[in-house]
Predicted model as a PDB file, atoms N, CA, C, CB and O in Angstrom, pLDDT in the B-factor column:
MODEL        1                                                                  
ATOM      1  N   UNK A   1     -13.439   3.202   9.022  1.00 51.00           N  
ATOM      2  CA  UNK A   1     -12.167   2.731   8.511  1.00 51.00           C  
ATOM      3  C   UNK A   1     -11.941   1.298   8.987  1.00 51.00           C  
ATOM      4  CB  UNK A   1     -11.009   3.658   8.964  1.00 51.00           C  
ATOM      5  O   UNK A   1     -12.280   1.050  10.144  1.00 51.00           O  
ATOM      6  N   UNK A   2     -11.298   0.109   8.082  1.00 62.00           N  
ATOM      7  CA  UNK A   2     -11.283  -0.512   8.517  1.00 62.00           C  
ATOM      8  C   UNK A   2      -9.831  -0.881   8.531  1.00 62.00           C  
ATOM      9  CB  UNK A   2     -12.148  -1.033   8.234  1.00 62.00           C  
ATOM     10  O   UNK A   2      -9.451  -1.868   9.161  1.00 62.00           O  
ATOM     11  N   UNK A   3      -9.806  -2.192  10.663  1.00 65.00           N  
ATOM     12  CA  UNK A   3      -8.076  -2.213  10.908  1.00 65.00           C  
ATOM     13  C   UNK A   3      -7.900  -3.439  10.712  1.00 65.00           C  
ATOM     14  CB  UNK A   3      -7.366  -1.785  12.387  1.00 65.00           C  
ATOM     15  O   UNK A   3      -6.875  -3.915  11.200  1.00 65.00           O  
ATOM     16  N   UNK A   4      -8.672  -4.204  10.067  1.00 82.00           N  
ATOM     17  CA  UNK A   4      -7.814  -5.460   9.976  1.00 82.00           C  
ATOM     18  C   UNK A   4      -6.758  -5.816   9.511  1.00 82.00           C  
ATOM     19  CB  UNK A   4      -8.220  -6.158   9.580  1.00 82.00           C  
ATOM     20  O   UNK A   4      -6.237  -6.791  10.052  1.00 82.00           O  
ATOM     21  N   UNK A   5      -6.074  -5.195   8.393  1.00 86.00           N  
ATOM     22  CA  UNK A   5      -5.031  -5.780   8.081  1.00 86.00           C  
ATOM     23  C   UNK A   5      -4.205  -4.809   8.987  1.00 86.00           C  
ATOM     24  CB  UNK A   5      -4.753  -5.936   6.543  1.00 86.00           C  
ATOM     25  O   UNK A   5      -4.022  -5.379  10.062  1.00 86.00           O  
ATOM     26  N   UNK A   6      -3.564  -3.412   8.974  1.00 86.00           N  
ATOM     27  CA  UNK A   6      -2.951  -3.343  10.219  1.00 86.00           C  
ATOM     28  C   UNK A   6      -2.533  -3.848  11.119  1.00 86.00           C  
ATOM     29  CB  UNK A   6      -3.232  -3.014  10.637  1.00 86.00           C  
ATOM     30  O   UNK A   6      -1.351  -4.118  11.330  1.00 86.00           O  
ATOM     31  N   UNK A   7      -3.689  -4.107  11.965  1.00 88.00           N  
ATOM     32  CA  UNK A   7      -3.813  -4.917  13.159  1.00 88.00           C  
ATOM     33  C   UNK A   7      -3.252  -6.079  13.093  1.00 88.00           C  
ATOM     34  CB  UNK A   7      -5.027  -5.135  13.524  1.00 88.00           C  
ATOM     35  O   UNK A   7      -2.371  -6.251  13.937  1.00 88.00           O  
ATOM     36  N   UNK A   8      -3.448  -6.919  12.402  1.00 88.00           N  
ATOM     37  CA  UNK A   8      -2.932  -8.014  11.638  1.00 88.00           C  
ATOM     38  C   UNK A   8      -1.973  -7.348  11.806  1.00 88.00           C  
ATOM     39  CB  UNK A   8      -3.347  -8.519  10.300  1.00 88.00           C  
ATOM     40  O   UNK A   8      -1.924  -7.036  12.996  1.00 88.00           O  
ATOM     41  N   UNK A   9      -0.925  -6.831  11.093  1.00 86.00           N  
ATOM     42  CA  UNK A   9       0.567  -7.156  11.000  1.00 86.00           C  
ATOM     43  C   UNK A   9       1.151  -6.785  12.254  1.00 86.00           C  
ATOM     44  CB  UNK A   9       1.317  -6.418   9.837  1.00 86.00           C  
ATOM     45  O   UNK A   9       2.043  -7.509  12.696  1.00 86.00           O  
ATOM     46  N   UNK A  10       0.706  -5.536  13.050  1.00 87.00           N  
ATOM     47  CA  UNK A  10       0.877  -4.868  14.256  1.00 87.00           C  
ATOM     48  C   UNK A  10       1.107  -6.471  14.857  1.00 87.00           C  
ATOM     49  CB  UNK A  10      -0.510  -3.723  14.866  1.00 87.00           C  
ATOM     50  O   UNK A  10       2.265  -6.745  15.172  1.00 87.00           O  
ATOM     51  N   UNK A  11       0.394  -7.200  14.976  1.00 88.00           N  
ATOM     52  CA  UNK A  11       0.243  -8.279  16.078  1.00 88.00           C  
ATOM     53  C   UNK A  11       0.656  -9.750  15.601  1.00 88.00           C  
ATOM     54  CB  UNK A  11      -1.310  -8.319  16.572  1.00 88.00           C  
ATOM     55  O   UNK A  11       0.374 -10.829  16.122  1.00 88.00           O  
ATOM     56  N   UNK A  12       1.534  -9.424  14.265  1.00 90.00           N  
ATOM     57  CA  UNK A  12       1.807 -11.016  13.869  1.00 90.00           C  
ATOM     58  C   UNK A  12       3.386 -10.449  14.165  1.00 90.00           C  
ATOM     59  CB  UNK A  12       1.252 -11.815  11.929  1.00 90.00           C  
ATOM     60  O   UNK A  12       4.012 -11.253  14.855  1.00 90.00           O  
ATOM     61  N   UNK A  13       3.924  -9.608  13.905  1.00 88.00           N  
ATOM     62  CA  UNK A  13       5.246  -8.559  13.660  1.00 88.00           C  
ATOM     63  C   UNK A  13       5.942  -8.309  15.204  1.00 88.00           C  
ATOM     64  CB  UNK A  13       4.641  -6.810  12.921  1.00 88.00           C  
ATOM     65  O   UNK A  13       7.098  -8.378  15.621  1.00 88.00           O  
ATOM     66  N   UNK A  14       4.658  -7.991  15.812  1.00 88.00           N  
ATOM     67  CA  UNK A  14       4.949  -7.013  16.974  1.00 88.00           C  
ATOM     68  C   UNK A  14       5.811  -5.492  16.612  1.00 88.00           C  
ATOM     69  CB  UNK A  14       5.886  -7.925  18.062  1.00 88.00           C  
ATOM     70  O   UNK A  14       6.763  -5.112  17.293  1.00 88.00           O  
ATOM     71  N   UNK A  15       5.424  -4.945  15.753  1.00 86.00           N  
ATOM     72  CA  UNK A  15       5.797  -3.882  15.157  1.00 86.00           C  
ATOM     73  C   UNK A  15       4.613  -3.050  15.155  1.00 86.00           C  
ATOM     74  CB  UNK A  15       6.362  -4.141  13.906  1.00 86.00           C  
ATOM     75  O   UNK A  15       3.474  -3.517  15.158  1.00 86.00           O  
ATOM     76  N   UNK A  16       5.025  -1.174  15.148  1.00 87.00           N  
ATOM     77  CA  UNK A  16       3.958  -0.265  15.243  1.00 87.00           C  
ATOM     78  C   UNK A  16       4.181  -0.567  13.388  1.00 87.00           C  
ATOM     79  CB  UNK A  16       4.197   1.556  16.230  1.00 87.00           C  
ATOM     80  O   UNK A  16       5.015  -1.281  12.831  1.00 87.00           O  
ATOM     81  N   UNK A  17       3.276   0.137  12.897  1.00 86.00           N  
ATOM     82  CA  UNK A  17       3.157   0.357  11.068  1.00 86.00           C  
ATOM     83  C   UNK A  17       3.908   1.664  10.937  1.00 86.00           C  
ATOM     84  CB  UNK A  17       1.308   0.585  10.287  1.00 86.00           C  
ATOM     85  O   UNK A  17       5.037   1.609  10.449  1.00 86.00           O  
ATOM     86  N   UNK A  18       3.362   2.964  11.356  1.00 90.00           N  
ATOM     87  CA  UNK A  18       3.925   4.268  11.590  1.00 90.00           C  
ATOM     88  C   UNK A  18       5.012   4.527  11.010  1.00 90.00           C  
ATOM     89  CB  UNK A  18       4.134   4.531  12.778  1.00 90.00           C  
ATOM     90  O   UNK A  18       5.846   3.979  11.731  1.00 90.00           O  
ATOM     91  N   UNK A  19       5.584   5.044  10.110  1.00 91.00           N  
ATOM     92  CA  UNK A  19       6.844   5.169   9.852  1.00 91.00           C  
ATOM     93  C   UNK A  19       7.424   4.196   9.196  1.00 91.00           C  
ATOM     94  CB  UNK A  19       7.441   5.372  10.817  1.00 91.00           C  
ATOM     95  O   UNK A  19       8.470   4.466   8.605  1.00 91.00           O  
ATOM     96  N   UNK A  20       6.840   2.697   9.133  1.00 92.00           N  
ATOM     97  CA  UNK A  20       7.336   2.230   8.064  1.00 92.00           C  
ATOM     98  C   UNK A  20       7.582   2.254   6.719  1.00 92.00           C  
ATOM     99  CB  UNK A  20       7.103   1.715   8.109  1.00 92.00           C  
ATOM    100  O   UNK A  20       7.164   3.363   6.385  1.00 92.00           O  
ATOM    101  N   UNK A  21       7.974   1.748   5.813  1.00 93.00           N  
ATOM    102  CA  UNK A  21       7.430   1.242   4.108  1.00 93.00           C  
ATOM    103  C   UNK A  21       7.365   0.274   4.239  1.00 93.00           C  
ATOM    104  CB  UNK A  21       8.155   1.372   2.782  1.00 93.00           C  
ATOM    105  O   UNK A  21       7.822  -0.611   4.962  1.00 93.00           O  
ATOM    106  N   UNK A  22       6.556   0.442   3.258  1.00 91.00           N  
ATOM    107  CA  UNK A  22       5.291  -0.648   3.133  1.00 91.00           C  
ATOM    108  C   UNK A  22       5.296  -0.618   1.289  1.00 91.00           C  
ATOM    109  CB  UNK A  22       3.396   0.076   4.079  1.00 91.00           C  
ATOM    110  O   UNK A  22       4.948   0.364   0.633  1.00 91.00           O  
ATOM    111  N   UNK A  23       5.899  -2.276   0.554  1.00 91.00           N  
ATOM    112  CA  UNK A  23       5.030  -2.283  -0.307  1.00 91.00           C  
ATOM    113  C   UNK A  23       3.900  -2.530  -1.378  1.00 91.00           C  
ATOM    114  CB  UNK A  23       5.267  -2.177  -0.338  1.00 91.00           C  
ATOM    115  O   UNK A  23       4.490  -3.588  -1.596  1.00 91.00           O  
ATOM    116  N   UNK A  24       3.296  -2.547  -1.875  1.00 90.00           N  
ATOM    117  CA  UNK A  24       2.268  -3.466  -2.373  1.00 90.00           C  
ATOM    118  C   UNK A  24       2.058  -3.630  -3.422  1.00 90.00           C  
ATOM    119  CB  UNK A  24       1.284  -3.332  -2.075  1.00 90.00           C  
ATOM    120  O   UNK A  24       1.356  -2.750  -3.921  1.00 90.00           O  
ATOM    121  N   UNK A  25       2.441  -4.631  -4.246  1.00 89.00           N  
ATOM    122  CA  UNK A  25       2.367  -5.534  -5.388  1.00 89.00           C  
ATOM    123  C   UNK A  25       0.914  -5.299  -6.256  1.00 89.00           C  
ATOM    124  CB  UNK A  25       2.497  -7.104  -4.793  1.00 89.00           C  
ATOM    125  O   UNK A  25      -0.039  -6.013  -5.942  1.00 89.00           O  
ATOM    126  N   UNK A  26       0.770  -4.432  -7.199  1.00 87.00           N  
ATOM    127  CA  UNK A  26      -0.354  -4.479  -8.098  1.00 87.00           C  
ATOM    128  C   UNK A  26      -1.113  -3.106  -7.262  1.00 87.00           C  
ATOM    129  CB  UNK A  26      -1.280  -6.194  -8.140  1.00 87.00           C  
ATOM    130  O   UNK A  26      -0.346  -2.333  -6.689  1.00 87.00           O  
ATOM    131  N   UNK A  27      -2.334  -2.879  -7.219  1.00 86.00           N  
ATOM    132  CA  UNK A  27      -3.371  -1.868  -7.409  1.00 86.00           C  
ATOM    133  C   UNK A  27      -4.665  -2.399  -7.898  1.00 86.00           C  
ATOM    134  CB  UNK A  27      -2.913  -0.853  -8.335  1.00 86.00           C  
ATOM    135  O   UNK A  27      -5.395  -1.578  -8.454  1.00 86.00           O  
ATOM    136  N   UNK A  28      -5.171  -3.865  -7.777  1.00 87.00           N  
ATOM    137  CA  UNK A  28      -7.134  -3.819  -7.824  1.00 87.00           C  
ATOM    138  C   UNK A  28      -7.577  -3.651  -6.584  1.00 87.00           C  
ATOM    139  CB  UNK A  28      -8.047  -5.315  -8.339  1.00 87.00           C  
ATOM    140  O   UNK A  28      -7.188  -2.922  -5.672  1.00 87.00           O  
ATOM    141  N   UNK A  29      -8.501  -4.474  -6.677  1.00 87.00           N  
ATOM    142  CA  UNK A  29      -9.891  -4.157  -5.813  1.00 87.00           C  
ATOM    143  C   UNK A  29      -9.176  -4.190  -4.626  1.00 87.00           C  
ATOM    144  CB  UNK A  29     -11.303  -5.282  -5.858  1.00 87.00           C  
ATOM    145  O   UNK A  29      -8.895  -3.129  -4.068  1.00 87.00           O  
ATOM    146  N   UNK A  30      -8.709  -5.679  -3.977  1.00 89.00           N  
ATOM    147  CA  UNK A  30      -8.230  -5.593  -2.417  1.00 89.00           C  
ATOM    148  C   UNK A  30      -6.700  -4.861  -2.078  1.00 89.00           C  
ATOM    149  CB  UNK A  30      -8.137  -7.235  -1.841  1.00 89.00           C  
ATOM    150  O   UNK A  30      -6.199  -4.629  -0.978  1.00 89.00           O  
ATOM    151  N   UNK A  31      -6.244  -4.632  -3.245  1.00 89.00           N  
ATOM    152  CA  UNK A  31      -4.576  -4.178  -2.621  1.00 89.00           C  
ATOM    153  C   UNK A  31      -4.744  -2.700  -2.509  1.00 89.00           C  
ATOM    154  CB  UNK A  31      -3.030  -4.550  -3.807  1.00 89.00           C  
ATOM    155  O   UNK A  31      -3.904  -2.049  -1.888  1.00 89.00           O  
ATOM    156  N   UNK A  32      -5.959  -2.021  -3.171  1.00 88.00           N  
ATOM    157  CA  UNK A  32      -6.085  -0.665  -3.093  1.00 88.00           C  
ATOM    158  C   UNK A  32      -6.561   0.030  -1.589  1.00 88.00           C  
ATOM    159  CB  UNK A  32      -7.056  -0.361  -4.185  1.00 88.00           C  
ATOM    160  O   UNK A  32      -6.247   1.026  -0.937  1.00 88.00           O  
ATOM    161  N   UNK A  33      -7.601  -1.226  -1.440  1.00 88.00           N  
ATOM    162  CA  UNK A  33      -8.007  -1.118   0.166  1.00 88.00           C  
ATOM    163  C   UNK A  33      -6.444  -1.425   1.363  1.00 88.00           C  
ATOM    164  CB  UNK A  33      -9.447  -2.637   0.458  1.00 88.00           C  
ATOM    165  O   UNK A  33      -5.948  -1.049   2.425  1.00 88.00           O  
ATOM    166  N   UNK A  34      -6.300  -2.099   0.543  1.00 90.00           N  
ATOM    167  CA  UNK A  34      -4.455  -2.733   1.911  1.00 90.00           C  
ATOM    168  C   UNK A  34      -3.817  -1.464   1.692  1.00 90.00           C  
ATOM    169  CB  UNK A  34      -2.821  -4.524   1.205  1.00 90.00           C  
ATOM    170  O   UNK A  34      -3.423  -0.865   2.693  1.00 90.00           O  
ATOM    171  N   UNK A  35      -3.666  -1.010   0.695  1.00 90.00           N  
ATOM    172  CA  UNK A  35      -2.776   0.498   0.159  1.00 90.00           C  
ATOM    173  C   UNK A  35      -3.371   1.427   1.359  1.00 90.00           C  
ATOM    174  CB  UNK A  35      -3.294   1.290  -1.800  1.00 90.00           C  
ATOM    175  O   UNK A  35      -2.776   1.794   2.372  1.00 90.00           O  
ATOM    176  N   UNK A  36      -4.864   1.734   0.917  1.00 89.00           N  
ATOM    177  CA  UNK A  36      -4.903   2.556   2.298  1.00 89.00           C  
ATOM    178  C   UNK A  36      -5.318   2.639   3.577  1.00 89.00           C  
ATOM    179  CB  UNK A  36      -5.246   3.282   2.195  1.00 89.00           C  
ATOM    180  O   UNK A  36      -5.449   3.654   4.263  1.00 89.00           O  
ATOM    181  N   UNK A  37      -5.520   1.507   3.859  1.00 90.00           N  
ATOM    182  CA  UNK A  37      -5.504   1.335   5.242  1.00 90.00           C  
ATOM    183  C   UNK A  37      -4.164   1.501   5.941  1.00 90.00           C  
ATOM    184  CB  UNK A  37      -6.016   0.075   5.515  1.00 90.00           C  
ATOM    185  O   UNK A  37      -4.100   2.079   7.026  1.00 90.00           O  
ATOM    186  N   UNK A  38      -2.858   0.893   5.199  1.00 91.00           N  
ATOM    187  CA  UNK A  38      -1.961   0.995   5.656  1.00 91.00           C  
ATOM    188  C   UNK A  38      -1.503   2.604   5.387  1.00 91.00           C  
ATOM    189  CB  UNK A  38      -1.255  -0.080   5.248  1.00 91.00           C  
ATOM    190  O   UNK A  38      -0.526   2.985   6.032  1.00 91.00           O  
ATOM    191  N   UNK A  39      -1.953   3.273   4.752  1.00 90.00           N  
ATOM    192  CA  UNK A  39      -0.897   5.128   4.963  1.00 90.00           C  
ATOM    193  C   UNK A  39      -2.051   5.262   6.091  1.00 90.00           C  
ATOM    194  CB  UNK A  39      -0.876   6.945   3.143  1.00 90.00           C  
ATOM    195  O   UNK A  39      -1.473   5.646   7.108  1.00 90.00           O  
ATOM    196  N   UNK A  40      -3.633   5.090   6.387  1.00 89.00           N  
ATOM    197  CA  UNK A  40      -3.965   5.091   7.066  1.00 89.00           C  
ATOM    198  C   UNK A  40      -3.631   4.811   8.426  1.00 89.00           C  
ATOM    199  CB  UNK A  40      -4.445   4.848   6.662  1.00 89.00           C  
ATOM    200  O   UNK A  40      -4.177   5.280   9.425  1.00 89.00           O  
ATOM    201  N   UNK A  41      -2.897   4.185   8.382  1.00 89.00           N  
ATOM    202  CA  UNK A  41      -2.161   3.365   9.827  1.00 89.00           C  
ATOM    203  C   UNK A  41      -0.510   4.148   9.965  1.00 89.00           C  
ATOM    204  CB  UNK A  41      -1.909   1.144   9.447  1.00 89.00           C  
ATOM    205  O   UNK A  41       0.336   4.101  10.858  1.00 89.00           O  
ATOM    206  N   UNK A  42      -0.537   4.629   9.056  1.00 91.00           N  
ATOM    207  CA  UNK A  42       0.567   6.202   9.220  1.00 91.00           C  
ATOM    208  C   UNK A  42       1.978   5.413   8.508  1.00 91.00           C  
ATOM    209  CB  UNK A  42       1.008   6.929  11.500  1.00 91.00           C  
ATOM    210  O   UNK A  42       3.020   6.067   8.548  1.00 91.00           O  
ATOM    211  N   UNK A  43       2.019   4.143   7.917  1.00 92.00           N  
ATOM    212  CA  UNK A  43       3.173   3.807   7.234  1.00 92.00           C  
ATOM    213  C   UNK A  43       3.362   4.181   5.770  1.00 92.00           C  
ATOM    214  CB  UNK A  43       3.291   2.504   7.350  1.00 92.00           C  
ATOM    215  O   UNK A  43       2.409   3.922   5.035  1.00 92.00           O  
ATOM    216  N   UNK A  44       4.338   4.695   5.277  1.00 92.00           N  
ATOM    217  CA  UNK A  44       4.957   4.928   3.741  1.00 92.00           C  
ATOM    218  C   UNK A  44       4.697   3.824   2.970  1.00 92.00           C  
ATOM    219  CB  UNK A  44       6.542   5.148   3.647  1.00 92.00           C  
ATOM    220  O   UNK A  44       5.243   2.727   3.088  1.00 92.00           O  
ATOM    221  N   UNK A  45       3.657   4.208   1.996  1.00 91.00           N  
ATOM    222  CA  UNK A  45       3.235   3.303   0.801  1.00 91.00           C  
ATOM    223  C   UNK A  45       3.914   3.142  -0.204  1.00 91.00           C  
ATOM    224  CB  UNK A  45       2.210   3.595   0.268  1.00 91.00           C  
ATOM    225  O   UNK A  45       3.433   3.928  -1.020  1.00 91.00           O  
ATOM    226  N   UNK A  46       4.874   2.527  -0.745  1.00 89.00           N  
ATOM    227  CA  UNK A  46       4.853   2.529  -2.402  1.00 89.00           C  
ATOM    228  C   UNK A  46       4.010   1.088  -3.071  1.00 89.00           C  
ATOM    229  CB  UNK A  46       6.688   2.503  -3.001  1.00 89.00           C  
ATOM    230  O   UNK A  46       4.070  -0.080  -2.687  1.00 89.00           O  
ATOM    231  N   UNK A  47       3.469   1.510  -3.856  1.00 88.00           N  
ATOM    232  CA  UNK A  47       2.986   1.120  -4.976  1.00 88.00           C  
ATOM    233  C   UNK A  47       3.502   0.405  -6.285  1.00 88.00           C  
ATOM    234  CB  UNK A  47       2.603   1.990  -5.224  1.00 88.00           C  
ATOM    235  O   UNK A  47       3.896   1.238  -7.101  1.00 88.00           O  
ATOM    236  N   UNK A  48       3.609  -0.849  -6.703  1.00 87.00           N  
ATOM    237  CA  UNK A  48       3.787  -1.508  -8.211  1.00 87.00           C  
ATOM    238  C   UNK A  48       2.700  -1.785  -8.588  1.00 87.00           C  
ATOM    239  CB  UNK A  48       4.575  -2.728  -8.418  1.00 87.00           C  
ATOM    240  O   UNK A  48       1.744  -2.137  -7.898  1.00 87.00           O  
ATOM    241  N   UNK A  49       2.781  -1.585 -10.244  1.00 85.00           N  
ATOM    242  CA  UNK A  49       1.715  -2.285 -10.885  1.00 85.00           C  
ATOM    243  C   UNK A  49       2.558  -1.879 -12.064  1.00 85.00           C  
ATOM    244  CB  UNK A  49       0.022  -1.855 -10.704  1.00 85.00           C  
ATOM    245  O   UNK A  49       3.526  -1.120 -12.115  1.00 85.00           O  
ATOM    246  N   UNK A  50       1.897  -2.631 -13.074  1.00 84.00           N  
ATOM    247  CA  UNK A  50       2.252  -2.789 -14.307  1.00 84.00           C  
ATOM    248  C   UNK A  50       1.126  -2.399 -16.128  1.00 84.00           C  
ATOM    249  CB  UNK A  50       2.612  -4.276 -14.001  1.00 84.00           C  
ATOM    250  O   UNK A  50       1.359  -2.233 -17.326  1.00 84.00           O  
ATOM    251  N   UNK A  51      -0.238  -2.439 -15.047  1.00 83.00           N  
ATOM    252  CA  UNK A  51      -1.300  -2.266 -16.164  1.00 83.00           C  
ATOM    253  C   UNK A  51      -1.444  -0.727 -15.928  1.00 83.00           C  
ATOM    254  CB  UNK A  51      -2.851  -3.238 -15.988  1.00 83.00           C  
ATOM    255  O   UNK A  51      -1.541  -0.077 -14.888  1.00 83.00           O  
ATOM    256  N   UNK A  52      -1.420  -0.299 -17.480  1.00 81.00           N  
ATOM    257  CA  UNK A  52      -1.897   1.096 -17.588  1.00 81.00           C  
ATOM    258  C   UNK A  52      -3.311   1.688 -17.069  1.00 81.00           C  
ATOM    259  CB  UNK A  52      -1.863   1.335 -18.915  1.00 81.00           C  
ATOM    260  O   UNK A  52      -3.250   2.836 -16.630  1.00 81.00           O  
ATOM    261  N   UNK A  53      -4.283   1.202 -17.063  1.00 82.00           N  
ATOM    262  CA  UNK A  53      -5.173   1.783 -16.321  1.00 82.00           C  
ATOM    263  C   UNK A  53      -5.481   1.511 -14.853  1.00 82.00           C  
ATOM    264  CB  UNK A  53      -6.127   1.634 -16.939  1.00 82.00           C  
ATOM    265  O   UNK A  53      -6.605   1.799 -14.442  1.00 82.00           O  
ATOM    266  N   UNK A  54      -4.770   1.092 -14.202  1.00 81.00           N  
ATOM    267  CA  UNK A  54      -4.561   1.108 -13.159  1.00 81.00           C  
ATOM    268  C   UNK A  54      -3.619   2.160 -12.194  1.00 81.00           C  
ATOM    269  CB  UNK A  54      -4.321   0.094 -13.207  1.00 81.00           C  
ATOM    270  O   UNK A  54      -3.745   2.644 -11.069  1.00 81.00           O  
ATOM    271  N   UNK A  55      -2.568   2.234 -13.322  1.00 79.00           N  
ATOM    272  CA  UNK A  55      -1.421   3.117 -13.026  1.00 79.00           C  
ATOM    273  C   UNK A  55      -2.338   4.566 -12.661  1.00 79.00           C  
ATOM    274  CB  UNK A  55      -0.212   3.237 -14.495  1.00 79.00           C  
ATOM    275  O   UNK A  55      -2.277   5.289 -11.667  1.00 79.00           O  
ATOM    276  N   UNK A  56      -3.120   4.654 -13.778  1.00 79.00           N  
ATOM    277  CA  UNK A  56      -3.463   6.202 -14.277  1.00 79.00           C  
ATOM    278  C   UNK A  56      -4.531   6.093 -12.630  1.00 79.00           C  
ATOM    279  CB  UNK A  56      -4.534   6.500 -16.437  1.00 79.00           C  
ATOM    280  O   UNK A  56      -4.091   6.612 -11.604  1.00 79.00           O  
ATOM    281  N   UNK A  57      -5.606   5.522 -12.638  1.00 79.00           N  
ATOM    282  CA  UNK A  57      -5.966   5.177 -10.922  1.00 79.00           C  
ATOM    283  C   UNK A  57      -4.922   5.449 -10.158  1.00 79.00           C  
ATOM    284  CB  UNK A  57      -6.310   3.629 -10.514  1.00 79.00           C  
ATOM    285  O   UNK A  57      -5.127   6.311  -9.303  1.00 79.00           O  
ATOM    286  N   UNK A  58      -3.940   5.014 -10.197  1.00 77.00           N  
ATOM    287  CA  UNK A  58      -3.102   5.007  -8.944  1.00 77.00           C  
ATOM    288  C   UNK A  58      -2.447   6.501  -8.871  1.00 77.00           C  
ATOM    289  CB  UNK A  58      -1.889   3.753  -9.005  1.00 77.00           C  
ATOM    290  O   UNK A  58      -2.032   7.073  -7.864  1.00 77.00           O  
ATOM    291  N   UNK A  59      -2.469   6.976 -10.228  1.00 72.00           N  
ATOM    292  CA  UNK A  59      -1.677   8.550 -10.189  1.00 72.00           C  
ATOM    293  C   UNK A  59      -2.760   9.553  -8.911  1.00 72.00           C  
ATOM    294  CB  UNK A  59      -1.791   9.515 -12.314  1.00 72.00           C  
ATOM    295  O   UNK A  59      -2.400  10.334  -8.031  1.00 72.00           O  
ATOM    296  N   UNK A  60      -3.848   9.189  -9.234  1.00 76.00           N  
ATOM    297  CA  UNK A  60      -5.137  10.099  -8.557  1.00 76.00           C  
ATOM    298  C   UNK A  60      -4.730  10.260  -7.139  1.00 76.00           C  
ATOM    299  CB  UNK A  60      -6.778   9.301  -8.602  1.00 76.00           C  
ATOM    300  O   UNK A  60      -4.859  11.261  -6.434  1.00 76.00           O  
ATOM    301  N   UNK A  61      -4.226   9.130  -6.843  1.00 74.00           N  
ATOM    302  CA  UNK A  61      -4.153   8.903  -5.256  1.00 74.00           C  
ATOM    303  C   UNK A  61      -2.284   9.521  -4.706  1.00 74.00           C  
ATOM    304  CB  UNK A  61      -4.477   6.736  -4.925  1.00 74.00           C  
ATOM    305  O   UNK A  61      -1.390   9.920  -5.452  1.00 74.00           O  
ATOM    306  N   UNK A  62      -2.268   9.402  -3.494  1.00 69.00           N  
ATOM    307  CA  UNK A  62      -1.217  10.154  -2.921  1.00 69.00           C  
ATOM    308  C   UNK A  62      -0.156   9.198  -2.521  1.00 69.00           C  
ATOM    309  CB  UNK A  62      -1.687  10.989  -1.761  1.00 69.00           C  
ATOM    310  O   UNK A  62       0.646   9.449  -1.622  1.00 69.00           O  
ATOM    311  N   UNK A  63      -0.167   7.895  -3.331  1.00 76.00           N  
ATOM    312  CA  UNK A  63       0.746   6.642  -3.112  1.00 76.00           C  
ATOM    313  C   UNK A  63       2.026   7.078  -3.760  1.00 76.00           C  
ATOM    314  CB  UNK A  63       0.156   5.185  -3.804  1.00 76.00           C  
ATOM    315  O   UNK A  63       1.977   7.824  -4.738  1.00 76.00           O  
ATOM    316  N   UNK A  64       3.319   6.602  -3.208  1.00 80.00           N  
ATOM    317  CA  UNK A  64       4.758   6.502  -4.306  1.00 80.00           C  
ATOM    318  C   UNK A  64       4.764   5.631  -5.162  1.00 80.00           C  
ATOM    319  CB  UNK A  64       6.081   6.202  -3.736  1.00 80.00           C  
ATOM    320  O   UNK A  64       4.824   4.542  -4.591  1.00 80.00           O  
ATOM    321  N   UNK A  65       4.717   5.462  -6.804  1.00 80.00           N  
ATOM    322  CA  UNK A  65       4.940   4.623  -7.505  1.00 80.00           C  
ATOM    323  C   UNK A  65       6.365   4.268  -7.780  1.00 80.00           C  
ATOM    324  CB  UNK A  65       4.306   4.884  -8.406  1.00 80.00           C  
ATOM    325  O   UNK A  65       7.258   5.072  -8.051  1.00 80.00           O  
ATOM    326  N   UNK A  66       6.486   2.823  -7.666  1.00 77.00           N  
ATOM    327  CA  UNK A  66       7.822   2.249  -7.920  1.00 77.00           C  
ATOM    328  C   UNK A  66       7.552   1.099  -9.180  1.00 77.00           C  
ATOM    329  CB  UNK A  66       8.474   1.524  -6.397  1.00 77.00           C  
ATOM    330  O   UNK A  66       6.794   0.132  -9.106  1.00 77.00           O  
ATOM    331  N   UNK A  67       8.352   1.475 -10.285  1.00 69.00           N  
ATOM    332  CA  UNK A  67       8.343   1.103 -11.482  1.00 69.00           C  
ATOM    333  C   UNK A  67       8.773  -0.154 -11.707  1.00 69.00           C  
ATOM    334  CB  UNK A  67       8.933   1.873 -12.140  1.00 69.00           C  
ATOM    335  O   UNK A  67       9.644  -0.508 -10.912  1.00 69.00           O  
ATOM    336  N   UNK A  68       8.406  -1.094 -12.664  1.00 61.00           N  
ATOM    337  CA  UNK A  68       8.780  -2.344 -12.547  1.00 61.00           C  
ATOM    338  C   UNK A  68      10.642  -2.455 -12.679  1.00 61.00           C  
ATOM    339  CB  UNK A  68       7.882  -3.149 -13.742  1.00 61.00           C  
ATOM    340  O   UNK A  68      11.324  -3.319 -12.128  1.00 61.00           O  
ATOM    341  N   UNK A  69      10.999  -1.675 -13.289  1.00 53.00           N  
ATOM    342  CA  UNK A  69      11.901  -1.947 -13.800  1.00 53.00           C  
ATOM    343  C   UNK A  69      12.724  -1.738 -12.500  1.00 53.00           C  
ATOM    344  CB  UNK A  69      12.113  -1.286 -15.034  1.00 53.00           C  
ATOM    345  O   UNK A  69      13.832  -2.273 -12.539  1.00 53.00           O  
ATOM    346  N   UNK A  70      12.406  -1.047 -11.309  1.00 49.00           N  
ATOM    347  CA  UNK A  70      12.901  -0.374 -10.629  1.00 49.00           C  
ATOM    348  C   UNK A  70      13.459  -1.516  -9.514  1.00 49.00           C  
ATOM    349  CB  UNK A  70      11.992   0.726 -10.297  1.00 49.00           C  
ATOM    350  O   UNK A  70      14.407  -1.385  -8.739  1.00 49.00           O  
ATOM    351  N   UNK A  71      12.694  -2.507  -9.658  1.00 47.00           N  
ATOM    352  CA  UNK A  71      12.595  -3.837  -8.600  1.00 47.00           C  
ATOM    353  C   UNK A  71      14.140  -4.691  -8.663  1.00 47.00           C  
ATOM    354  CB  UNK A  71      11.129  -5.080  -9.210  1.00 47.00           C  
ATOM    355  O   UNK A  71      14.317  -5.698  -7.978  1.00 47.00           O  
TER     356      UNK A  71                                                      
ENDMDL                                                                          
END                                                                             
């Protein structure tokens, strides 16, 4: 598993992640990895994106989706 971004915020923040929300803008290649490293790191994910096949990706996984409109 990897902690870099975690760690990273743990130590730019001075904050545990744990229990936070957390959220992350879109769903490709690197925000999917930031997505789970961070529930990995035990903080509440939600999720935006806007492209349909991504969405349908993102349904698979155990993230909260928050809708554009919702912002």
């Amino acid at each position: 598993m990897r902690h870099s971004l975690p760690d990273d915020l743990m130590r730019a923040a001075d904050v545990m992640n744990a229990g936070k929300v957390v959220v992350v803008c879109g769903y490709g290649d690197v925000s999917k990895g930031c997505a789970a490293d961070l529930k990995a790191a035990g903080a509440r994910v939600i999720v935006t994106e806007i492209d349909t096949i991504c969405l349908s990706k993102l349904s698979w996984r155990v993230f909260e989706y928050l809708g554009r409109c919702s912002l």
